[in-house]
KEVO-415905 format. One record per residue (C-alpha): residue number from 1; residue in one letter; z, y, x. Coordinates in steps of 0.05 Angstrom, whole numbers. Each point is the difference from the previous one (the first is absolute). Layout:
KEVO-415905
ATOM; k; r; c3; c2; c1
ATOM; NUM; a; Z; Y; X
...
This chain:
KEVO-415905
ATOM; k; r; c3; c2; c1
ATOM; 1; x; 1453; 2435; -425
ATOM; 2; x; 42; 2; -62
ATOM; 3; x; 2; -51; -56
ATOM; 4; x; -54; -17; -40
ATOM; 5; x; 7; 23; -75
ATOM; 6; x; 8; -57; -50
ATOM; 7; x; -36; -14; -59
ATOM; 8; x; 28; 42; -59
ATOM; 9; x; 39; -47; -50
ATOM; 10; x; -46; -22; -60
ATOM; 11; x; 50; 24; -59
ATOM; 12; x; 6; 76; 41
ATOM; 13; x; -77; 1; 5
ATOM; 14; x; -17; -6; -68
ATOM; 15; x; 61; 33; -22
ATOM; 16; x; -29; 61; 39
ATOM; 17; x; -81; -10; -24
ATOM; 18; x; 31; 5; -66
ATOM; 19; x; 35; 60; 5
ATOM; 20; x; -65; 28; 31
ATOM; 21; x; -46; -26; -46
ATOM; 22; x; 45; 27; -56
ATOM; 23; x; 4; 78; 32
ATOM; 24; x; -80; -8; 17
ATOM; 25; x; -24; -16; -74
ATOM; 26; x; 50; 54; -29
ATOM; 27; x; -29; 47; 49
ATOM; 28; x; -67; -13; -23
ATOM; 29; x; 15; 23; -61
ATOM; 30; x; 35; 63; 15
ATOM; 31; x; -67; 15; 39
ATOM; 32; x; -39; -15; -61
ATOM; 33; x; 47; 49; -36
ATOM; 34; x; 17; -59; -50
ATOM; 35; x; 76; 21; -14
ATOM; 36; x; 5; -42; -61
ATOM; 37; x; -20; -54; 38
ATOM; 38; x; 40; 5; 57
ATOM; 39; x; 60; 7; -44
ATOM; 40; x; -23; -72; -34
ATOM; 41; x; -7; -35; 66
ATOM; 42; x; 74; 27; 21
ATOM; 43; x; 31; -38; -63
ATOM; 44; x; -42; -63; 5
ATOM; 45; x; 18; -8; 74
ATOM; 46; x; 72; -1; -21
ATOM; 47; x; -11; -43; -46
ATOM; 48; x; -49; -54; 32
ATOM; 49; x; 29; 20; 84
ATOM; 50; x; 60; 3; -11
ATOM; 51; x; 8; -66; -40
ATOM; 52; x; -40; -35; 55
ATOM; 53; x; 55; 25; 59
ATOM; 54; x; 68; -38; 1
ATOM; 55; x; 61; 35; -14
ATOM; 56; x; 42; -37; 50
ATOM; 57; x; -43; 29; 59
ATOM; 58; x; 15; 76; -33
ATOM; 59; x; -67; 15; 16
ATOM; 60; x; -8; 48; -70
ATOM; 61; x; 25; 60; 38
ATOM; 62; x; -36; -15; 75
ATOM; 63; x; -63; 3; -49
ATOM; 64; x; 10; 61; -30
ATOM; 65; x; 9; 37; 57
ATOM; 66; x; -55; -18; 37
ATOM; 67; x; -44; 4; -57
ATOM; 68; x; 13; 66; -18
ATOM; 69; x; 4; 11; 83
ATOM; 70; x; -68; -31; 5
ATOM; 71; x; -27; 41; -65
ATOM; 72; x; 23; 68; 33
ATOM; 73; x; -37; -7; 63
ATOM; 74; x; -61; -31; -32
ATOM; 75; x; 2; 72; -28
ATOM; 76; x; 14; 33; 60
ATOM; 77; x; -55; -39; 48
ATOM; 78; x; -52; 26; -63
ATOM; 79; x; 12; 73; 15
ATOM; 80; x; 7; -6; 79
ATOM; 81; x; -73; -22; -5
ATOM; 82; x; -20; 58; -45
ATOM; 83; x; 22; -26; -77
ATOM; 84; x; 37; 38; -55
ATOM; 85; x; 70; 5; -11
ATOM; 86; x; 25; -63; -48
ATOM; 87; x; 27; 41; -62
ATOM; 88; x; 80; -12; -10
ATOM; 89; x; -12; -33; -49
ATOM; 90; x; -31; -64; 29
ATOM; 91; x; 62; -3; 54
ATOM; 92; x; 53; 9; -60
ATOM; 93; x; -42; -64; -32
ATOM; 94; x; 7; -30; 65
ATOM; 95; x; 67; 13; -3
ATOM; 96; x; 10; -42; -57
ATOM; 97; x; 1; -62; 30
ATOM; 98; x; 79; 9; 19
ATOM; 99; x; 11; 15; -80
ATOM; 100; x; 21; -35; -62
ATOM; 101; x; 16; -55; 36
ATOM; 102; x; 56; -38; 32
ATOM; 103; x; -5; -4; 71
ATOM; 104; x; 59; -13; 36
ATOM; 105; x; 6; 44; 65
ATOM; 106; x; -50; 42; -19
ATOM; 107; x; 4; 66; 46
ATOM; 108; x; -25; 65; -22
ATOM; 109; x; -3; 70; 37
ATOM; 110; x; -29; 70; 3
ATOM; 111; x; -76; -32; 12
ATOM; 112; x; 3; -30; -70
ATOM; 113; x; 39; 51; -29
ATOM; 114; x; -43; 56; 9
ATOM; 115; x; -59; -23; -47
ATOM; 116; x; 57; -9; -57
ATOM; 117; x; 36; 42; -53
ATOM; 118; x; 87; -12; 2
ATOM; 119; x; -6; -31; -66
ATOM; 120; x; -40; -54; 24
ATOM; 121; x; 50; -21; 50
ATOM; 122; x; 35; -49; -49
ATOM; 123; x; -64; -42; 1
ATOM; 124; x; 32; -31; 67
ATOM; 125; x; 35; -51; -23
ATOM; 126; x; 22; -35; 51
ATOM; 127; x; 15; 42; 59
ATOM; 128; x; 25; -22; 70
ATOM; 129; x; -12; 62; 36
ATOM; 130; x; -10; 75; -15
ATOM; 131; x; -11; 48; 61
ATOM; 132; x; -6; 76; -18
ATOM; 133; x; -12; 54; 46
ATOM; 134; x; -15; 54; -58
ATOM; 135; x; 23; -4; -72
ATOM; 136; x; -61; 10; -48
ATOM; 137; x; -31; 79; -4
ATOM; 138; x; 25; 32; -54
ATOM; 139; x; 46; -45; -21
ATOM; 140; x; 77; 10; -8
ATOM; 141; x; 39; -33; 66
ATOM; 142; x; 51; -21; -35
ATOM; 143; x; -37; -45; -51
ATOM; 144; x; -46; -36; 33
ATOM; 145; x; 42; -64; 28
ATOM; 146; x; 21; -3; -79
ATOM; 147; x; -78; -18; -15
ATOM; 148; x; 1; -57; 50
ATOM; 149; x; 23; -71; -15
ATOM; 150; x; 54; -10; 50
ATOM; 151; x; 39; -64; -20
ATOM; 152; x; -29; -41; 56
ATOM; 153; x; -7; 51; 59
ATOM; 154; x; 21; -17; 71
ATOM; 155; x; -25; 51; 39
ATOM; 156; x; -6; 72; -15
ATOM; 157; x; -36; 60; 39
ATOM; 158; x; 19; 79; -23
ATOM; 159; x; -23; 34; 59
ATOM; 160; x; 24; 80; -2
ATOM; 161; x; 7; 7; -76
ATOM; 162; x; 58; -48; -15
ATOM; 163; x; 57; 37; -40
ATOM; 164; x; 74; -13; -30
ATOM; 165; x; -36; -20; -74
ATOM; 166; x; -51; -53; 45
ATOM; 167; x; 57; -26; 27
ATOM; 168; x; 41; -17; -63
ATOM; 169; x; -63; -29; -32
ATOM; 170; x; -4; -40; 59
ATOM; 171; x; 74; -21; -10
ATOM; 172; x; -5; -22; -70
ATOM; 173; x; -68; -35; -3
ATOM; 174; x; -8; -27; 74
ATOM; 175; x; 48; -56; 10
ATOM; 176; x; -50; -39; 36
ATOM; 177; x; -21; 45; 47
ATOM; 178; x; 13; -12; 77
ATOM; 179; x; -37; 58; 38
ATOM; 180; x; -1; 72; -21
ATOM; 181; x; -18; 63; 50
ATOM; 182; x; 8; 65; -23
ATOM; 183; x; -11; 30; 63
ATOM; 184; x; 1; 80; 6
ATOM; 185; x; 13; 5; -74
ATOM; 186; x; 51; 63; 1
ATOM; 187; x; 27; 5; -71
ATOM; 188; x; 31; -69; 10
ATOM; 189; x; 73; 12; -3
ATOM; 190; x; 68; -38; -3
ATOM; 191; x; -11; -12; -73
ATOM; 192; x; -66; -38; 10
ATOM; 193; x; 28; -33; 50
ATOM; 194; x; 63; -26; -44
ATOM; 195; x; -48; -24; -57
ATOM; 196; x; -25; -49; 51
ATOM; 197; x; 59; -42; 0
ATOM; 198; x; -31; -51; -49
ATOM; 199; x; -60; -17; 44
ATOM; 200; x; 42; -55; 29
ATOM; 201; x; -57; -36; 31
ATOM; 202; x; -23; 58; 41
ATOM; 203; x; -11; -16; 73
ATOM; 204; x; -38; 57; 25
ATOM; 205; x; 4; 73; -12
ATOM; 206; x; -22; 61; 27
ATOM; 207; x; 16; 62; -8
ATOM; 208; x; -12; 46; 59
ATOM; 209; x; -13; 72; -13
ATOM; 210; x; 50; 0; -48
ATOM; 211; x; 63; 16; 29
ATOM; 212; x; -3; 73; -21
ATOM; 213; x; 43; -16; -57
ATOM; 214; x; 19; -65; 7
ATOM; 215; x; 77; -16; 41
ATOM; 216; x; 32; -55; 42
ATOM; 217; x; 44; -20; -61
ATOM; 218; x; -59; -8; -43
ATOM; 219; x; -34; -50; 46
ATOM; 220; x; 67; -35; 17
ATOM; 221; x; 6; -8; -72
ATOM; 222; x; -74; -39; -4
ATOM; 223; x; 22; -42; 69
ATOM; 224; x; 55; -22; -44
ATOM; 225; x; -41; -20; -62
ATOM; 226; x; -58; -26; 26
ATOM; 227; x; 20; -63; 30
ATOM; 228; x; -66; -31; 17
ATOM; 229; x; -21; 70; 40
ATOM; 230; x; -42; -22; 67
ATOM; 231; x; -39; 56; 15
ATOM; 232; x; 35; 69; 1
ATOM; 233; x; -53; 58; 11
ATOM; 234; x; -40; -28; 55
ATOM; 235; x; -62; 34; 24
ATOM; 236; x; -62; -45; -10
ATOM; 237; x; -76; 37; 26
ATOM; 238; x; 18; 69; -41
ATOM; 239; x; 47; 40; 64
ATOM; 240; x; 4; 74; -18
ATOM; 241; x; 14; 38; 62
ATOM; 242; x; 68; 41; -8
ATOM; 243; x; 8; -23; -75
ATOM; 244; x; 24; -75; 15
ATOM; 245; x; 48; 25; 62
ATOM; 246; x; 44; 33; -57
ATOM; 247; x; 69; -46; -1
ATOM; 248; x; -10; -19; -79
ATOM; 249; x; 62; -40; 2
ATOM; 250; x; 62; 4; 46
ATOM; 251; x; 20; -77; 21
ATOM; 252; x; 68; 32; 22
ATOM; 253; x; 13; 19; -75
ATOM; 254; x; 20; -75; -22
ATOM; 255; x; 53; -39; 5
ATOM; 256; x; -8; -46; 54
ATOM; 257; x; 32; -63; -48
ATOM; 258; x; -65; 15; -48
ATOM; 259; x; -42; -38; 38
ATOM; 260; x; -71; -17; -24
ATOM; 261; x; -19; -69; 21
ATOM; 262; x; -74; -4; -33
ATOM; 263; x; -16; 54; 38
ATOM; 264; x; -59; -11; 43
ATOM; 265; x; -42; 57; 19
ATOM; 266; x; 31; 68; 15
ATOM; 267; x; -28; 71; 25
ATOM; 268; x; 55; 42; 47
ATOM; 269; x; -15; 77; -13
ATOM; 270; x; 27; 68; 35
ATOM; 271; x; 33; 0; 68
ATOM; 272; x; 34; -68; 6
ATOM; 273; x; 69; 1; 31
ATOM; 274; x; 34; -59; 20
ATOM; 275; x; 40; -2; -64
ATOM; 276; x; -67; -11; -45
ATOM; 277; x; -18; -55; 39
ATOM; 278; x; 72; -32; -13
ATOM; 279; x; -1; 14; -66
ATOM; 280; x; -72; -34; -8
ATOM; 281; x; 22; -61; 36
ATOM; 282; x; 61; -5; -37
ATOM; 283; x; -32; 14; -73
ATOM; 284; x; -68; -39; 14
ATOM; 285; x; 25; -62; 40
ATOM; 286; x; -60; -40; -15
ATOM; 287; x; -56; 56; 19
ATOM; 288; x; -66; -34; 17
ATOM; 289; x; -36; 65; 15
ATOM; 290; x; 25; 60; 19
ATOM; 291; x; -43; 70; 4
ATOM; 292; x; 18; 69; 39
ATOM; 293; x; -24; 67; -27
ATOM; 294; x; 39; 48; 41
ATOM; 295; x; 27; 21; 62
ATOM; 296; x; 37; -58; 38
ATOM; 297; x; 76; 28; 26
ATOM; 298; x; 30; -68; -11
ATOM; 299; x; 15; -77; 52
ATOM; 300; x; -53; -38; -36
ATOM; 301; x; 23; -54; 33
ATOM; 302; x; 57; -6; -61
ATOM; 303; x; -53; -29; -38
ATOM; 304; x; 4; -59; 39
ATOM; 305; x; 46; -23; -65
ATOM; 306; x; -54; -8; -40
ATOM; 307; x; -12; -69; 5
ATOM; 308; x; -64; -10; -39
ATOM; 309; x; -33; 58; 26
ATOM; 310; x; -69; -15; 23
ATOM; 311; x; -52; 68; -19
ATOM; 312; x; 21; 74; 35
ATOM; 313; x; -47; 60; -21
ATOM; 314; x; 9; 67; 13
ATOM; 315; x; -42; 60; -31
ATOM; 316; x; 15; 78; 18
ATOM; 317; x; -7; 46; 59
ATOM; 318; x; 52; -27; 41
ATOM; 319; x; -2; -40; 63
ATOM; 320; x; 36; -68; -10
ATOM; 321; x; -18; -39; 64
ATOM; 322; x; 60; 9; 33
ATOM; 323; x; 40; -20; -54
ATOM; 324; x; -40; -59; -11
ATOM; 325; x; -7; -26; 72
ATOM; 326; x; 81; -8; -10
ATOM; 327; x; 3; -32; -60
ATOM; 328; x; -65; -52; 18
ATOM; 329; x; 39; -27; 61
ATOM; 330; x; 50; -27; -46
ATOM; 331; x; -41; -31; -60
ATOM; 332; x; -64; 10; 18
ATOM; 333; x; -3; -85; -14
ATOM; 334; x; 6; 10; -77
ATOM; 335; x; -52; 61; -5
ATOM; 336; x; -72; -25; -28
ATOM; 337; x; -19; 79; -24
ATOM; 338; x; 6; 63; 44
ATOM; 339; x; -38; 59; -32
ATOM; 340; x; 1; 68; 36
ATOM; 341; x; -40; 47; -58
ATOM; 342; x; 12; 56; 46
ATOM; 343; x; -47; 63; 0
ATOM; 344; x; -50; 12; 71
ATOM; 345; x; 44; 73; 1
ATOM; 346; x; 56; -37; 14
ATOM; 347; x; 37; -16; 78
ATOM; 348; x; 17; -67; 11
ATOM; 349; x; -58; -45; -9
ATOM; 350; x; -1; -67; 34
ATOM; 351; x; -16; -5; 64
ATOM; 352; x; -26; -70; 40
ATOM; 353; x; 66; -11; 19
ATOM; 354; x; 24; 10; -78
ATOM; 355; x; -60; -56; -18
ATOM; 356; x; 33; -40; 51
ATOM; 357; x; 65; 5; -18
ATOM; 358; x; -6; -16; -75
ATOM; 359; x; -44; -62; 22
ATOM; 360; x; 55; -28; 48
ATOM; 361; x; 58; 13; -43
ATOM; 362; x; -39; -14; -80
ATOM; 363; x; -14; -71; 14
ATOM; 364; x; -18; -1; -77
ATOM; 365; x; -35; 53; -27
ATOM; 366; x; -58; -4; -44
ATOM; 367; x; -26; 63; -17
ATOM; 368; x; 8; 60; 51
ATOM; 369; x; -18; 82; -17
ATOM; 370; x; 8; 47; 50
ATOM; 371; x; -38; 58; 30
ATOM; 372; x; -7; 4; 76
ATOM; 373; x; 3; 63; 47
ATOM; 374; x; -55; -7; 58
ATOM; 375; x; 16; 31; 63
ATOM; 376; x; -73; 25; 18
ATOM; 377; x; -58; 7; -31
ATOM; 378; x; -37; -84; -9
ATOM; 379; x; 69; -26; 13
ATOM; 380; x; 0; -73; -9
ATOM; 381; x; 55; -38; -50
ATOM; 382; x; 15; -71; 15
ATOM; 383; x; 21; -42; -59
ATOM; 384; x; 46; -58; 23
ATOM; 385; x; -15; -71; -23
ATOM; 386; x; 34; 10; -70
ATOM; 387; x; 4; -62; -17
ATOM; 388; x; 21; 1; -80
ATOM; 389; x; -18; 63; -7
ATOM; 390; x; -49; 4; -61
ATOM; 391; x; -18; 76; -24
ATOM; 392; x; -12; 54; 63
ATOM; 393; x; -10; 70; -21
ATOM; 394; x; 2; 46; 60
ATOM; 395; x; -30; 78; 7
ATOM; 396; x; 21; 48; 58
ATOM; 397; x; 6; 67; 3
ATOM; 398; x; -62; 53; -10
ATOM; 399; x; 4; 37; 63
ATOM; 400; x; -22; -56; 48
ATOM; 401; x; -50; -59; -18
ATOM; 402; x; 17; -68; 16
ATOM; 403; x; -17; -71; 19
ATOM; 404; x; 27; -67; -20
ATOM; 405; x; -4; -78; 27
ATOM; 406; x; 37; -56; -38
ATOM; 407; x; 31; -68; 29
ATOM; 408; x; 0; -57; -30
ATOM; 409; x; 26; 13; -88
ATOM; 410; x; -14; -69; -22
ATOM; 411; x; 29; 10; -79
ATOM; 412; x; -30; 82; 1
ATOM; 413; x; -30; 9; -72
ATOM; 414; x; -5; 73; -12
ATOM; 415; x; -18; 49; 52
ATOM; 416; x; 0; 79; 2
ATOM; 417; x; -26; 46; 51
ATOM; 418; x; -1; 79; -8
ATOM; 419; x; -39; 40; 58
ATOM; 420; x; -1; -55; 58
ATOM; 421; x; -65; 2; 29
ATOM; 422; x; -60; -31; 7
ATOM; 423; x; 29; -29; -65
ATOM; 424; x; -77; -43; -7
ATOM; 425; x; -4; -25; 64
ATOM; 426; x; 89; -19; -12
ATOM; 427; x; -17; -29; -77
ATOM; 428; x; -64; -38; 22
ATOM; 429; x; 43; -43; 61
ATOM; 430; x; 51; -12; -48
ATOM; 431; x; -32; -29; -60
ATOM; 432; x; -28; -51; 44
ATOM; 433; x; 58; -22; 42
ATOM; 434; x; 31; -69; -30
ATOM; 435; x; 43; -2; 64
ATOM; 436; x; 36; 56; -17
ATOM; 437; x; -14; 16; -74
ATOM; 438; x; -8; -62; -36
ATOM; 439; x; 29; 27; -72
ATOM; 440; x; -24; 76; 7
ATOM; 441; x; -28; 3; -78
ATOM; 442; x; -3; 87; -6
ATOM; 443; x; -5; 51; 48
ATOM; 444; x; 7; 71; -31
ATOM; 445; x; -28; 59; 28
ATOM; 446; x; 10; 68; -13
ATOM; 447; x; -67; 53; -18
ATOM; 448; x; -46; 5; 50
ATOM; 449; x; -59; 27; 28
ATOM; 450; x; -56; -26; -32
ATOM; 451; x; -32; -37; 66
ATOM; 452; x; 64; -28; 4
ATOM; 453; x; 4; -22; -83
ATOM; 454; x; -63; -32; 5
ATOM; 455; x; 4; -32; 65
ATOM; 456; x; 71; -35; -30
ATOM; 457; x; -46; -9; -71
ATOM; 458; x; -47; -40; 34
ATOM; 459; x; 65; -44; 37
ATOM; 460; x; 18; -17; -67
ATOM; 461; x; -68; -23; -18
ATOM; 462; x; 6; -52; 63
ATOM; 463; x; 63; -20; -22
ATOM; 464; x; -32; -19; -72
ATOM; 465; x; -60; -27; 32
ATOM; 466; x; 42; -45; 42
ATOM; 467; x; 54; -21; -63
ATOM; 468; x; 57; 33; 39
ATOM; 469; x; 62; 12; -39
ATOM; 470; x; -3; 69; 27
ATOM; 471; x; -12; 68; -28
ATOM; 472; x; -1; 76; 22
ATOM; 473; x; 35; 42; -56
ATOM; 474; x; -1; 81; 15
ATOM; 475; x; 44; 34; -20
ATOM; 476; x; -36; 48; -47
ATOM; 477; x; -9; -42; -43
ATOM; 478; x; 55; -40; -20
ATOM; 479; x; 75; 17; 27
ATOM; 480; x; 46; -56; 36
């Protein structure tokens, strides 16, 4: 059976009854109605808490979040079973524990922001992190980064609503910052992208969706100036079918002497001819992990240059296997992640004999997603004795349901399964098995019926019953 679970570390257990404690009482009071109070208790635990926690651990910002995390579903559980709403004001008291304070890597987002007015934003003082999907209602676009305190940023989030006048803001103020994604933000332009050039420290960007008015010279000019650039518009969990297999940038466009050597991670779009991939192993020589959104007309097996390359993921509606199988027989060895993020609609699945072939040629790999294509309805998939492999996430395609049996996956952490059947009867053998799963910590399940939800609740109440490190974690709930 897996491995017991081991007593939680003394300092993270109190550190965590705290934090709880802290959220309960202040929740008490916003039942009670006592706002004044509530706003009290808010300054005297950053005065009394937050003198107690040591700064060296940075545990000032871990706090705040999941106090004001805790405090918000406190609120939520009260009107599941039948409560009132909490009034906005008690959340934007809440909210106060991340204010008028210094707390280095403090992150704030859209879930804190909402309960606030723009002026109030300045009352960060410190902050790490900012991630905004929606700029404040009612408020003008253009102003609202100017309200923020941005001298310390690293990583910055303007989902859809990022603009030429964000951008220069960000280029004047944010010389810390690291990551920025302003993904499917359409007024960006050249210009924005120009006032960039003193974010030398950047190392991550992303701007996908935006190539409606942005040109090759443009980004070739920020490959230039950004030196420490690793991470070049790579897709992470957020795929938009049709929208990310738009070519945003044309490899082909620069100089092949320009080359980028920080360069880690990089996302091919549009149909890729033989001369992208020459111009990405030429400009990128030190890629570590290499996506494909787009139709496949190119000898993969060029990348075979790439020296450090050990992850391969490909996202889209187009069939890669072939491609791959040719490349894999060549430096299969050095590849520890092959994701295939390809949709059920699509031909060219794997196969058994596709399993097969990436376990006798990826010696190495560690985490493996992939969809397979049954041939009749209950087919059965055998998964090879991986034997580093450490994350499986496998579905199939809808039309047929399918089976699965597993050899031996002695260092398997994290398993998915989507639509194999009897998927209690497959969970319940597994959990127990030592022999074969000794590390298996999470199994994730998609929704399910609800004789089959409960059946795999009750598994997980064995597993705590029995102090297995093991846990069932569906998939409508939480995301992977």
């Amino acid at each position: 059976m897996p491995m017991l679970k081991q007593p939680i570390p003394l300092k993270e257990l109190v550190f965590d009854f705290i934090v709880t404690h802290c959220a309960s009482y202040c929740h008490q009071l916003s039942v009670k109605g006592d706002l004044e109070k509530l706003r009290q208790s808010i300054t005297e635990i950053k005065l009394e808490v937050f003198s107690w926690l040591p700064p060296i651990l940075g545990q000032h910002a871990e706090f705040c979040e999941k106090f004001f995390e805790t405090f918000l579903g406190f609120g939520y559980d009260m009107l599941k079973s039948g409560g009132r709403v909490r009034p906005l004001a008690h959340n934007r008291a809440a909210v106060e524990i991340m204010m008028d304070v210094e707390i280095p890597g403090l992150r704030c987002s859209d879930l804190h922001l909402e309960y606030l007015d723009s002026p109030d934003y300045c009352r960060f003082r410190i902050l790490g992190a900012l991630k905004m999907h929606n700029p404040p209602y009612g408020f003008l676009v253009q102003n609202v980064l100017r309200c923020f305190r941005l001298e310390n940023l690293t990583q910055l989030w303007l989902i859809s609503w990022c603009g030429d006048r964000e951008l220069e803001i960000i280029g004047r103020r944010c010389r810390k910052l690291q990551l920025l994604n302003i993904m499917n933000s359409i007024n960006v332009s050249d210009e924005g992208l120009r006032a960039l050039r003193p974010c030398t420290d950047l190392r991550d960007i992303d701007f996908r969706g935006c190539a409606s008015k942005l040109t090759n010279n443009a980004v070739n000019r920020l490959l230039s100036d950004l030196k420490k650039l690793e991470e070049f518009n790579v897709i992470k969990d957020d795929y938009f079918p049709g929208r990310d297999e738009i070519k945003t940038y044309d490899p082909c466009s620069r100089r092949q002497t320009l080359v980028c050597p920080s360069m880690k991670s990089y996302c091919v779009r549009g149909s890729v001819q033989n001369s992208d991939i020459d111009a990405v192993v030429t400009l990128f020589p030190n890629l570590t992990h290499l996506q494909f959104c787009c139709e496949i007309l190119a000898d993969l097996r060029k990348l075979q240059n790439l020296q450090s390359l050990k992850e391969l993921s490909f996202w889209g509606s187009y069939s890669v296997i072939r491609h791959l199988g040719q490349l894999l027989r060549i430096i299969g060895e050095n590849i520890s992640v092959i994701k295939l993020n390809l949709p059920t609609t699509v031909v060219g699945h794997l196969t058994q004999p596709d399993v097969n072939f990436v376990h006798e040629y990826c010696k190495n790999i560690q985490e493996f997603v992939f969809a397979f294509r049954p041939r009749m309805h209950m087919d059965e998939l055998l998964i090879p004795s991986f034997k580093k492999v450490k994350k499986l996430a496998i579905e199939h395609c809808y039309m047929r349901i399918a089976t699965i049996k597993f050899q031996e996956m002695p260092e398997l952490e994290d398993l998915t399964l989507v639509d194999f059947e009897p998927i209690v009867d497959i969970i319940s053998s597994i959990m127990l098995d030592n022999t074969r799963f000794g590390k298996l910590k999470t199994f994730y399940s998609p929704t399910l019926d609800s004789t089959d939800h409960q059946r795999l609740h009750d598994l997980n109440q064995i597993a705590k019953e029995r102090n297995l490190d093991f846990s069932i974690v569906f998939l409508d709930d939480c995301s992977l």
